[in-house]
VOBARO-724800 format. One record per residue: residue number from 1; x, y, z of N, C-alpha, C, CB in turn. Coordinates in steps of 0.02 Angstrom, whole numbers. Glycine has a CB too. Example, Ala and Ser with C-alpha at 12.3 -4.5 7.8 and 13.67 -1.06 7.14 Angstrom:
2
1/660/-284/390/615/-225/390/660/-165/390/565/-224/452
2/642/-112/354/684/-53/357/645/2/394/704/-30/286
// end
This chain:
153
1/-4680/12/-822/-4657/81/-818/-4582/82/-806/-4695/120/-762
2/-4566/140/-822/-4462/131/-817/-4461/208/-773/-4394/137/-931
3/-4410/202/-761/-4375/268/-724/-4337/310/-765/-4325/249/-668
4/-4375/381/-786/-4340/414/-809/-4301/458/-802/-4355/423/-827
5/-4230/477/-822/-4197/527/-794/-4216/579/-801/-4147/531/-805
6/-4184/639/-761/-4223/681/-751/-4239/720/-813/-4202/714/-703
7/-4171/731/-856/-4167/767/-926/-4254/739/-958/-4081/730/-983
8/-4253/680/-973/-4286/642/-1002/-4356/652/-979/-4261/583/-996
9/-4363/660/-923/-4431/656/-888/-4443/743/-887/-4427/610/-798
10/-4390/783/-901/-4405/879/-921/-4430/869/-1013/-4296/948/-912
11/-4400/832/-1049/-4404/811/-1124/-4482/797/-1124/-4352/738/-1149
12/-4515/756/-1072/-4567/727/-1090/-4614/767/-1089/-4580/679/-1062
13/-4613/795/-1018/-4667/862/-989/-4642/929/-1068/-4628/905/-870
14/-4598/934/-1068/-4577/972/-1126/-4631/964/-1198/-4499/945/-1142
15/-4624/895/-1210/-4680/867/-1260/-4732/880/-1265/-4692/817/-1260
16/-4754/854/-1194/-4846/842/-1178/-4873/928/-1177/-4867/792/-1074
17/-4814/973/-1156/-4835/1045/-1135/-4848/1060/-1235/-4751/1105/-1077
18/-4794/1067/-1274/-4796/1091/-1344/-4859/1039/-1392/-4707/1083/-1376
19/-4865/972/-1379/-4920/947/-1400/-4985/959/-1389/-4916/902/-1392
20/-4979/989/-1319/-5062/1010/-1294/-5067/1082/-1328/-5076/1017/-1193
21/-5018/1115/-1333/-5035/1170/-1356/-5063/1192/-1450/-4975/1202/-1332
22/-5013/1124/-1466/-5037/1143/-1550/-5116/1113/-1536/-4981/1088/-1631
23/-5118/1048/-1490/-5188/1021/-1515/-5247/1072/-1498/-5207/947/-1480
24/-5239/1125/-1444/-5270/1175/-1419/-5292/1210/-1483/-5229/1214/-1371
25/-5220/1242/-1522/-5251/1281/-1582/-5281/1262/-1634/-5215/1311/-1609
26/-5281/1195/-1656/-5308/1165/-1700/-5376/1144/-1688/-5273/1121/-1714
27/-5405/1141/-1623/-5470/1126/-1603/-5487/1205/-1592/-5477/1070/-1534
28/-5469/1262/-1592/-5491/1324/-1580/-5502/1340/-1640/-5452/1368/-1546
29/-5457/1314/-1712/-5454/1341/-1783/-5534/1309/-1811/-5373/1306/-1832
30/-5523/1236/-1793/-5585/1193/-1813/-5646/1210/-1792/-5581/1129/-1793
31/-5665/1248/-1708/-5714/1239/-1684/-5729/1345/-1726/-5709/1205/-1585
32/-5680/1366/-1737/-5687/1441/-1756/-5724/1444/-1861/-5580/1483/-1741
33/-5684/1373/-1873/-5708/1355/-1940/-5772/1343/-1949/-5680/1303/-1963
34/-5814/1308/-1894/-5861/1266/-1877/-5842/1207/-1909/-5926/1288/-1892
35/-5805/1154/-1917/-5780/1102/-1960/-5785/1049/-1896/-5697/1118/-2000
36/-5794/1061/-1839/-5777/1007/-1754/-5872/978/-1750/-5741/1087/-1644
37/-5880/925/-1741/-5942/912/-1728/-5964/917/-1646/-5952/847/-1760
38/-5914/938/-1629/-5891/940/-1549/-5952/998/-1534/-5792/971/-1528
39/-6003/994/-1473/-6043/1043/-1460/-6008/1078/-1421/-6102/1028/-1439
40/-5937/1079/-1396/-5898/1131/-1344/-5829/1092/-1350/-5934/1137/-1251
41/-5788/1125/-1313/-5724/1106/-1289/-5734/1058/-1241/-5685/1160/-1263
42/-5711/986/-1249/-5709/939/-1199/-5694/950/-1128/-5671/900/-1217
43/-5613/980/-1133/-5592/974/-1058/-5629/1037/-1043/-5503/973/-1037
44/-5644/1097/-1049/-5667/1157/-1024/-5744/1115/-996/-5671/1230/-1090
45/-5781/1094/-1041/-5836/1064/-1040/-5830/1004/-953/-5841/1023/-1127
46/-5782/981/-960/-5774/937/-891/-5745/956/-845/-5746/883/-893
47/-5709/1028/-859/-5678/1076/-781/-5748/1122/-770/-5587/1144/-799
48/-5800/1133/-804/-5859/1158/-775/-5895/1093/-758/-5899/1207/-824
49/-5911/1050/-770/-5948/972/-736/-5911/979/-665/-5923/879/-785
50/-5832/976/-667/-5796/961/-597/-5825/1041/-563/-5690/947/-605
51/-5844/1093/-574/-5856/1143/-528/-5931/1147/-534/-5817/1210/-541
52/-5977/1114/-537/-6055/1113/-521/-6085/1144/-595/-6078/1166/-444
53/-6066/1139/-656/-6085/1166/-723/-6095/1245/-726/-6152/1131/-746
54/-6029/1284/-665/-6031/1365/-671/-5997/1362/-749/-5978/1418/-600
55/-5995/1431/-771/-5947/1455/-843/-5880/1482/-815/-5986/1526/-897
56/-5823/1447/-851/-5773/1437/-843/-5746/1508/-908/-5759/1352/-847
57/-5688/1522/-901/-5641/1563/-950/-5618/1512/-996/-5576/1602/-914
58/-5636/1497/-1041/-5596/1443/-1114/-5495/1456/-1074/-5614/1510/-1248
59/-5470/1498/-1047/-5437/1460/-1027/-5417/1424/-961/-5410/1479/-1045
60/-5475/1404/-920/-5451/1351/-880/-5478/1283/-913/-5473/1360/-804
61/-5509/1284/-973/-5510/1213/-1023/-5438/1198/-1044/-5558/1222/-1101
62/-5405/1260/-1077/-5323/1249/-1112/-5304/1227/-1048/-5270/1323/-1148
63/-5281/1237/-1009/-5253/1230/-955/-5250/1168/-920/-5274/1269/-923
64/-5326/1151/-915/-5346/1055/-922/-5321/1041/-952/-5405/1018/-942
65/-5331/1041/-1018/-5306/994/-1061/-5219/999/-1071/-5347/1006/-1130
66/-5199/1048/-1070/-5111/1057/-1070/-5104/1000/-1016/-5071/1149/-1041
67/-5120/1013/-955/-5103/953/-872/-5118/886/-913/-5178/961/-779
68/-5176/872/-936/-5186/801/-930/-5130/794/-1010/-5288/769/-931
69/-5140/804/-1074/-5115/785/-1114/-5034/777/-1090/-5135/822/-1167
70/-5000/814/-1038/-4934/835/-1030/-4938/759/-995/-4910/916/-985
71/-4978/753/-942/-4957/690/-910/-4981/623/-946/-4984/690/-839
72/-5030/614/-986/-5023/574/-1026/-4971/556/-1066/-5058/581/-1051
73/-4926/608/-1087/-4873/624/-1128/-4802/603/-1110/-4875/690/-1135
74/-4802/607/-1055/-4744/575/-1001/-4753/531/-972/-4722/606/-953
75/-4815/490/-982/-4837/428/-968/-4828/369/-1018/-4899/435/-955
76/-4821/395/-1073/-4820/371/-1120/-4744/352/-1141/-4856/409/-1158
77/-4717/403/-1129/-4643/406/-1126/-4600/365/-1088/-4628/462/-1108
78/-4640/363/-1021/-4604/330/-959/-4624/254/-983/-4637/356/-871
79/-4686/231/-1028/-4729/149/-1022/-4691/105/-1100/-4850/163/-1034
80/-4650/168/-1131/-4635/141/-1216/-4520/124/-1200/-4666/251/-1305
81/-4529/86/-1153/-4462/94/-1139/-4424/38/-1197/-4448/78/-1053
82/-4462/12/-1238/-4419/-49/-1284/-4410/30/-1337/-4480/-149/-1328
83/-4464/39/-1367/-4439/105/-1418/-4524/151/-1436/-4391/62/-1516
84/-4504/200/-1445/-4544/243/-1447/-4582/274/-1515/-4514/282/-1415
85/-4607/227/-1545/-4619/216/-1608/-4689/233/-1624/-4603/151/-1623
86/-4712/261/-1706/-4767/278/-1723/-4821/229/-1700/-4764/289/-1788
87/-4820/169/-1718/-4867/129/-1717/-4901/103/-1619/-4829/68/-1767
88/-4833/131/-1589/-4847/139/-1525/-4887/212/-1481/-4781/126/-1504
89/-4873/259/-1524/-4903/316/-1505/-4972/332/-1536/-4858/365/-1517
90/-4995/291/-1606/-5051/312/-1636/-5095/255/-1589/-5050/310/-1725
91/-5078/210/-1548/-5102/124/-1522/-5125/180/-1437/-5001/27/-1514
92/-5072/199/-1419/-5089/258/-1357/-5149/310/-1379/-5013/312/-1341
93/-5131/326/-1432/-5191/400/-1439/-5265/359/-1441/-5180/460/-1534
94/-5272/290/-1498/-5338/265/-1481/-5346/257/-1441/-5361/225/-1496
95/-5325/210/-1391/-5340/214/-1313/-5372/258/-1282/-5294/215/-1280
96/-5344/313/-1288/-5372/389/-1227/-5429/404/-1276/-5303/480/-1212
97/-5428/402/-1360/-5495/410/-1386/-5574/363/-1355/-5479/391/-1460
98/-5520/304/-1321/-5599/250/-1302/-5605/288/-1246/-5597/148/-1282
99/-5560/332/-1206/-5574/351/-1142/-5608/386/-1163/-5533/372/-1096
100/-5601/428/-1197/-5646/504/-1198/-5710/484/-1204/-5632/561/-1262
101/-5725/419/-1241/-5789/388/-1283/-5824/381/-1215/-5778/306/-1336
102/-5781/323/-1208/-5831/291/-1125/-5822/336/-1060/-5796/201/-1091
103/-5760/360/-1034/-5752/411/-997/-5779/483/-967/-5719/416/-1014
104/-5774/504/-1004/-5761/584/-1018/-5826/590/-1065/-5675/608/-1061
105/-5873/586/-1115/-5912/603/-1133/-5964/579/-1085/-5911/594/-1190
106/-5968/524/-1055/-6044/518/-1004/-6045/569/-937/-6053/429/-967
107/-5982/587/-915/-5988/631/-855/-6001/669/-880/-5944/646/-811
108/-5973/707/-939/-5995/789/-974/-6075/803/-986/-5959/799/-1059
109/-6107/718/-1000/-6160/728/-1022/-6175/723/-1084/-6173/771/-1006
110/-6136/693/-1099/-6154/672/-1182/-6167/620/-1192/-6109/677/-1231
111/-6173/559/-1146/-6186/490/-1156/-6123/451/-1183/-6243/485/-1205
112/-6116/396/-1182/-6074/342/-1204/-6034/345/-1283/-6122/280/-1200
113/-6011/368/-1284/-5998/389/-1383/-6008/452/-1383/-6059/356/-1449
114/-6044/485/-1358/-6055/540/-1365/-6147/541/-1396/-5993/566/-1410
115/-6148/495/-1396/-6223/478/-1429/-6290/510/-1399/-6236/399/-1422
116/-6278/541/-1351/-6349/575/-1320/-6348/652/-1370/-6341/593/-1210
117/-6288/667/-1406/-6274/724/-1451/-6288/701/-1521/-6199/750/-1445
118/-6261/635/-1537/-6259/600/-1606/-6197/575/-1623/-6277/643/-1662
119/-6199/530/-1662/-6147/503/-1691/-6089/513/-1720/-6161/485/-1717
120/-6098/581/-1732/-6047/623/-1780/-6003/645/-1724/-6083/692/-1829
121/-5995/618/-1642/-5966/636/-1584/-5881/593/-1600/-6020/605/-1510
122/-5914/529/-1627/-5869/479/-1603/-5818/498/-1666/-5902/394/-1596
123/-5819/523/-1739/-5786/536/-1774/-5748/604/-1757/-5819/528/-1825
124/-5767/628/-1716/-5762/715/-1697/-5722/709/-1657/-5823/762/-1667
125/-5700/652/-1603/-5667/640/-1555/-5608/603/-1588/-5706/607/-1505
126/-5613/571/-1637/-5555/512/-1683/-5509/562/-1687/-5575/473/-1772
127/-5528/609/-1733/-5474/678/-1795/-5432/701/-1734/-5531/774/-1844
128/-5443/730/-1674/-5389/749/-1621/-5334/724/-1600/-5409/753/-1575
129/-5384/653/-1575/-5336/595/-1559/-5296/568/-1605/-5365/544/-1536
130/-5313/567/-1655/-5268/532/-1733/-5216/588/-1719/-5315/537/-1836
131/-5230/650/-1741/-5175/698/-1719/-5136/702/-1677/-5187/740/-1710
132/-5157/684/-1630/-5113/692/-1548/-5048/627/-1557/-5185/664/-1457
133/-5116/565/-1576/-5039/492/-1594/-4990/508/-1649/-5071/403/-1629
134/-4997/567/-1706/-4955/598/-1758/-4888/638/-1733/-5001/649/-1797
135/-4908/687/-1690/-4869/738/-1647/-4825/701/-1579/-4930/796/-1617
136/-4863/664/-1556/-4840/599/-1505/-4771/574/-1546/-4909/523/-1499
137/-4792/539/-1589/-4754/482/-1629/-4694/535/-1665/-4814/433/-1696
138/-4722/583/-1680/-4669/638/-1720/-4607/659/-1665/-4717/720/-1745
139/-4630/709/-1618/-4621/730/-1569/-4564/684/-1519/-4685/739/-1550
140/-4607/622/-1538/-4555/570/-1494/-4484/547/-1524/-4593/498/-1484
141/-4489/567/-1581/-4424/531/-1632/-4376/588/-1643/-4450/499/-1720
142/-4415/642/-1623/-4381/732/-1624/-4345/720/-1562/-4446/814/-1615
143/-4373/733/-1509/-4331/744/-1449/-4298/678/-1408/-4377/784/-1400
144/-4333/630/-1426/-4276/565/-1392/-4253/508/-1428/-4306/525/-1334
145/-4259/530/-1520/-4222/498/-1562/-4246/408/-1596/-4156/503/-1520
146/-4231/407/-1628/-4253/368/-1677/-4284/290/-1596/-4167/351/-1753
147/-4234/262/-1578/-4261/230/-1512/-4226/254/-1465/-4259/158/-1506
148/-4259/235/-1408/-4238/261/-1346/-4253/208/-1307/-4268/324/-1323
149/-4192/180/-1277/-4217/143/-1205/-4199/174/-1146/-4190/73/-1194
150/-4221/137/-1091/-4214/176/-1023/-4221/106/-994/-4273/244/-997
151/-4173/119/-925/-4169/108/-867/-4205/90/-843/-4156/137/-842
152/-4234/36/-820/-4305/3/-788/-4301/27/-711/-4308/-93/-793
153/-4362/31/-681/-4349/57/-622/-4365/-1/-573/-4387/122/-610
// end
């Protein structure tokens, strides 16, 4: 991990805030299309698990997911200090996709993969994340330039 300045570390949260938000509308466009094999919104789906499975407002799901993607997002930022490159941000997004797999779908209740729903979970979960390492990797070359190093802490 490196120490980021402060500009840099407002740039990042800056990121993770505008990335969570397109991925928000694009999973609202998909799940409004019916095109998402997703049986609900993930994070909404796991901020009602974290409050005893009451019904939540769809937006304290956006809201999840804006926090965590934002700090994933500046985590990512703060861990890519040689350079901040596509092949490094699409290598990050699979990652949090195995989380969601093994993570985040067995607490929700969907089983391991998502497989207590079906198979069509684990492809349903890829298309976001592929997106997110697109906008990541984009995003990253937008606001802190082709490479960026930093200051080790």
């Amino acid at each position: 991990m490196t120490r980021l300045s402060r500009p840099d570390a407002l740039k990042a949260v800056g990121l993770g805030i505008v990335v969570a938000l397109i991925l928000s509308a694009v999973g609202a466009a998909a799940r409004q299309a019916g095109v998402t094999p997703l049986p609900a919104p993930v994070a909404l789906t796991f901020a009602e698990t974290l409050v005893g499975g009451a019904s939540l407002p769809p937006a304290i799901g956006i809201l999840f997911h804006t926090v965590w993607v934002t700090v994933m997002t500046a985590g990512f930022v703060a861990a890519s200090r040689e350079a901040l490159t596509w092949p490094r941000a699409l290598g990050f997004a699979l990652a949090l996709w195995i989380v969601a797999l093994v993570v985040f779908f067995p607490i929700i209740g969907w089983g391991v993969a998502g497989l207590a729903i079906g198979p069509q979970l684990i492809v349903g979960a890829l298309v976001p994340h592929l997106i997110y390492g697109l906008l990541l990797g984009g995003g990253a070359k937008l606001v802190f330039g082709r490479t960026r190093r930093y200051q080790a802490a």
